[in-house]
MDTraj code that builds the backbone (N, CA, C; nanometers):
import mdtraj as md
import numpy as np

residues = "UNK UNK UNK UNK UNK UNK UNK UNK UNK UNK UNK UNK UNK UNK UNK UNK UNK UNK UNK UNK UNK UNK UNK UNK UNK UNK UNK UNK UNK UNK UNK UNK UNK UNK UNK UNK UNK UNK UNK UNK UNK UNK UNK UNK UNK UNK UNK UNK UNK UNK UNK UNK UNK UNK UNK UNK UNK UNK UNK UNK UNK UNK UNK UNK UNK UNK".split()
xyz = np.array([
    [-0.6985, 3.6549, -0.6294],
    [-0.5628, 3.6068, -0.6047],
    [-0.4834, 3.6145, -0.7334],
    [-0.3906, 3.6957, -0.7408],
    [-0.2645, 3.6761, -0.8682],
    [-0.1848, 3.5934, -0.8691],
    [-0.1328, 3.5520, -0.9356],
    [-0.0342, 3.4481, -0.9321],
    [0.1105, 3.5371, -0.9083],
    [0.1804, 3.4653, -0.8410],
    [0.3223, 3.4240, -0.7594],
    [0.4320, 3.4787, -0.8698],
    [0.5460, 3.4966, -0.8181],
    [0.6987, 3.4589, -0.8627],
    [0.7083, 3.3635, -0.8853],
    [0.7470, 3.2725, -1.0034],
    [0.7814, 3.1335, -1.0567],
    [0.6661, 3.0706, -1.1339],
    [0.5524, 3.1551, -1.0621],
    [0.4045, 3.0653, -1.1350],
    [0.4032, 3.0063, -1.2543],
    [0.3203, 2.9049, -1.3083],
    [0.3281, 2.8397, -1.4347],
    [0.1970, 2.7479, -1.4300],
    [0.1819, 2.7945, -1.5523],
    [-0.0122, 2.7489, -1.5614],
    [-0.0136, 2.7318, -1.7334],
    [-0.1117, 2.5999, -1.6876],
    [-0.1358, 2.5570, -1.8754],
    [-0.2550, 2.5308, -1.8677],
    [-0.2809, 2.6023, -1.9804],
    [-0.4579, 2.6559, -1.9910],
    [-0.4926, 2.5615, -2.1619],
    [-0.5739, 2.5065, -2.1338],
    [-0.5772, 2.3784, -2.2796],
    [-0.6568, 2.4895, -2.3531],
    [-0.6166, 2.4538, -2.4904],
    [-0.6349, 2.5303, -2.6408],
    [-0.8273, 2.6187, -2.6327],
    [-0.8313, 2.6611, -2.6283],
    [-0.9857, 2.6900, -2.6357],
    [-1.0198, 2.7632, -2.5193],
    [-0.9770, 2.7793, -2.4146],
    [-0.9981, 2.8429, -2.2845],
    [-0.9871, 2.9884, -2.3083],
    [-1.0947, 3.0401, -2.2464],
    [-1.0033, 3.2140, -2.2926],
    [-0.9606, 3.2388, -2.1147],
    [-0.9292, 3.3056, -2.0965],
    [-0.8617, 3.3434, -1.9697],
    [-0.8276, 3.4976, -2.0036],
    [-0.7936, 3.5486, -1.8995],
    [-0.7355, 3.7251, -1.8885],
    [-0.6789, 3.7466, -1.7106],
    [-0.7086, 3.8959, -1.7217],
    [-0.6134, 3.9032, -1.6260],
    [-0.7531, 3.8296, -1.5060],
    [-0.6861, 3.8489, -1.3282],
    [-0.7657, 3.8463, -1.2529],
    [-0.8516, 3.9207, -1.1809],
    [-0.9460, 3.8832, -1.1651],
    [-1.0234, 3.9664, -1.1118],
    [-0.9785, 4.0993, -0.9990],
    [-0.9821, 4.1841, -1.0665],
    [-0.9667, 4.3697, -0.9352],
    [-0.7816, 4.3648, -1.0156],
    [-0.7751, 4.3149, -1.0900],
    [-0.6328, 4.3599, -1.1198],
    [-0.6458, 4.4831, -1.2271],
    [-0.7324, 4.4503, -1.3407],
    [-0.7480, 4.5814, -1.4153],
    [-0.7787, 4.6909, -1.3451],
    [-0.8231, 4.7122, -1.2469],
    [-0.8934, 4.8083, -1.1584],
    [-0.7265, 4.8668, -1.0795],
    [-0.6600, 4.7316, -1.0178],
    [-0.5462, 4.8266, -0.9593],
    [-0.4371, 4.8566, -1.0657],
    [-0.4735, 4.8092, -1.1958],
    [-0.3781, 4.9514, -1.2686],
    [-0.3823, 5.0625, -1.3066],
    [-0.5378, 5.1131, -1.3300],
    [-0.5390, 5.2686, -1.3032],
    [-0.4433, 5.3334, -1.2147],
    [-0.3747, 5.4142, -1.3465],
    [-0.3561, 5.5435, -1.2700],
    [-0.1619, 5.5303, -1.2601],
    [-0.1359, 5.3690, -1.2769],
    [0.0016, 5.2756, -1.2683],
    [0.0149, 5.3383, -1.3930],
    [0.1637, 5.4151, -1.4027],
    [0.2544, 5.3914, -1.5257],
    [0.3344, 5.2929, -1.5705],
    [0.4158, 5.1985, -1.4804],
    [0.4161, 5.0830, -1.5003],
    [0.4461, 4.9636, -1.3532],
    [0.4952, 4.8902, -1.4121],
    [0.4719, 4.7917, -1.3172],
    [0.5899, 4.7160, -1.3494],
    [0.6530, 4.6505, -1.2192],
    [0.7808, 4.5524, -1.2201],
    [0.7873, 4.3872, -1.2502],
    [0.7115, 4.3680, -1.3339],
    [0.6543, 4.2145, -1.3373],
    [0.6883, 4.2388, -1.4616],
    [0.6788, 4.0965, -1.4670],
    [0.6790, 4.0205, -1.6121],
    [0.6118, 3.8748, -1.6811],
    [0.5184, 3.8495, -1.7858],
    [0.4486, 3.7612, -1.8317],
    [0.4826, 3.6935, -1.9146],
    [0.5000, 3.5657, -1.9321],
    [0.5367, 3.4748, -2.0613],
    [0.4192, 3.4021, -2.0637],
    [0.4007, 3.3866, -2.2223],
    [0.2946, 3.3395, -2.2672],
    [0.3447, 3.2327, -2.3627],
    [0.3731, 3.1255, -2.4164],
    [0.3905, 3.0160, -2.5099],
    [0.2987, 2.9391, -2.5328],
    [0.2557, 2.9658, -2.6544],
    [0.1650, 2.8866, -2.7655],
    [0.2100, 2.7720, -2.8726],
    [0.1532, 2.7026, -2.8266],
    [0.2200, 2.5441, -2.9469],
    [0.1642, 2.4914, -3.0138],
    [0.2216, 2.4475, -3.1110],
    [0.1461, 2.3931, -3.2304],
    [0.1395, 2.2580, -3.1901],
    [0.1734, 2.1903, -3.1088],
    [0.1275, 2.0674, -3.0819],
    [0.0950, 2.0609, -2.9141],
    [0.0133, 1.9694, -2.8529],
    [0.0289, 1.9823, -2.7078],
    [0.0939, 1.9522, -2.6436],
    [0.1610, 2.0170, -2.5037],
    [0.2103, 2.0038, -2.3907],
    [0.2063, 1.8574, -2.3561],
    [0.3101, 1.8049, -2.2788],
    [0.2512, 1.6859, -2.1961],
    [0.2996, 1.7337, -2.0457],
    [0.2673, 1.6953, -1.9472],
    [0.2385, 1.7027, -1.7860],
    [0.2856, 1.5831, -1.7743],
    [0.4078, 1.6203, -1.7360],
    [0.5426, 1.4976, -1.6617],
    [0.4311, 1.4850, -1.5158],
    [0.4509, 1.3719, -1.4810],
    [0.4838, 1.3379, -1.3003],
    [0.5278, 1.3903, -1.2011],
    [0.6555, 1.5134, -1.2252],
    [0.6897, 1.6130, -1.1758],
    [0.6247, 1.6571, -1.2047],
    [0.5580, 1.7183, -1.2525],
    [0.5185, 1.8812, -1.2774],
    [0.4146, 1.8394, -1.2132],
    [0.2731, 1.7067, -1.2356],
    [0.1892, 1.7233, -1.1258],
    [0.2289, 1.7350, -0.9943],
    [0.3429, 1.7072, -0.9196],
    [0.3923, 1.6875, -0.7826],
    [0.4066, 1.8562, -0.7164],
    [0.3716, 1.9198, -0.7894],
    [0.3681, 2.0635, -0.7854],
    [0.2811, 2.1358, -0.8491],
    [0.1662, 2.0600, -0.8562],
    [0.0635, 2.1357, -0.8903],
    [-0.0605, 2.2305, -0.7885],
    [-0.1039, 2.3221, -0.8312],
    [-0.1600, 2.4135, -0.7560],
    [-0.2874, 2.3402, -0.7702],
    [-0.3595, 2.2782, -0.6932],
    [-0.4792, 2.2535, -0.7161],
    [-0.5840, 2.3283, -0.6752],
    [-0.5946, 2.4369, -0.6594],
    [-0.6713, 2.5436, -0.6104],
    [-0.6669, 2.6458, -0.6985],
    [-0.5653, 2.6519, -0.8364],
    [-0.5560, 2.7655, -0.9068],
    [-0.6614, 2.8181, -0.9486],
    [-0.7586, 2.7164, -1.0321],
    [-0.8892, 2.7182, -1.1062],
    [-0.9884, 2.8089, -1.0040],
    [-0.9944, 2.8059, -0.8895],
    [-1.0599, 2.9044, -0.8219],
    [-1.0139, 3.0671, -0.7983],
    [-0.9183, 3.0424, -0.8382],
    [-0.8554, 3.2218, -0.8165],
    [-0.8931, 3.2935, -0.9052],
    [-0.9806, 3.2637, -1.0049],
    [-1.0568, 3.3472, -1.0901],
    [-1.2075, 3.3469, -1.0702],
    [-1.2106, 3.2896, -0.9400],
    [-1.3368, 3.3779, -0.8778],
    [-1.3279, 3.4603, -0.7782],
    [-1.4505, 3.5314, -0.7629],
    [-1.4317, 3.6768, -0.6753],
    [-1.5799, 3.6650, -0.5972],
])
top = md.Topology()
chain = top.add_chain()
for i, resn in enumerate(residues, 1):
    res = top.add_residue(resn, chain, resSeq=i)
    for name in ("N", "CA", "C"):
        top.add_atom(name, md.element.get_by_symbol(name[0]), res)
traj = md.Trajectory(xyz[None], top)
């Protein structure tokens, strides 16, 4: 499963992560692609408002299995 239009995911300091699984596979052969990735790294940590859990994906952590 890839993530969405709007998606937003915070991965705590030490995690490695990459793309998802069969995605390197469907870019063979792609010259490019219409998407776009933001990545922000901080020197101090994030905090997780009350909102932002009220919209949390709780199933994300599994979309990096196959």
């Amino acid at each position: 499963n890839d993530v969405e239009a709007g998606h937003i995911s915070l991965h705590p300091a030490g995690i490695p992560h990459g793309p998802h699984p069969g995605a390197t596979e469907r870019s063979i052969g792609k010259q490019k692609t219409e998407e776009l990735a933001v990545m922000v790294d901080t020197f101090k940590p994030l905090m997780v408002t009350e909102e932002a859990m009220k919209i949390a994906d709780e199933s994300y952590h599994k979309s990096w299995l196959e």
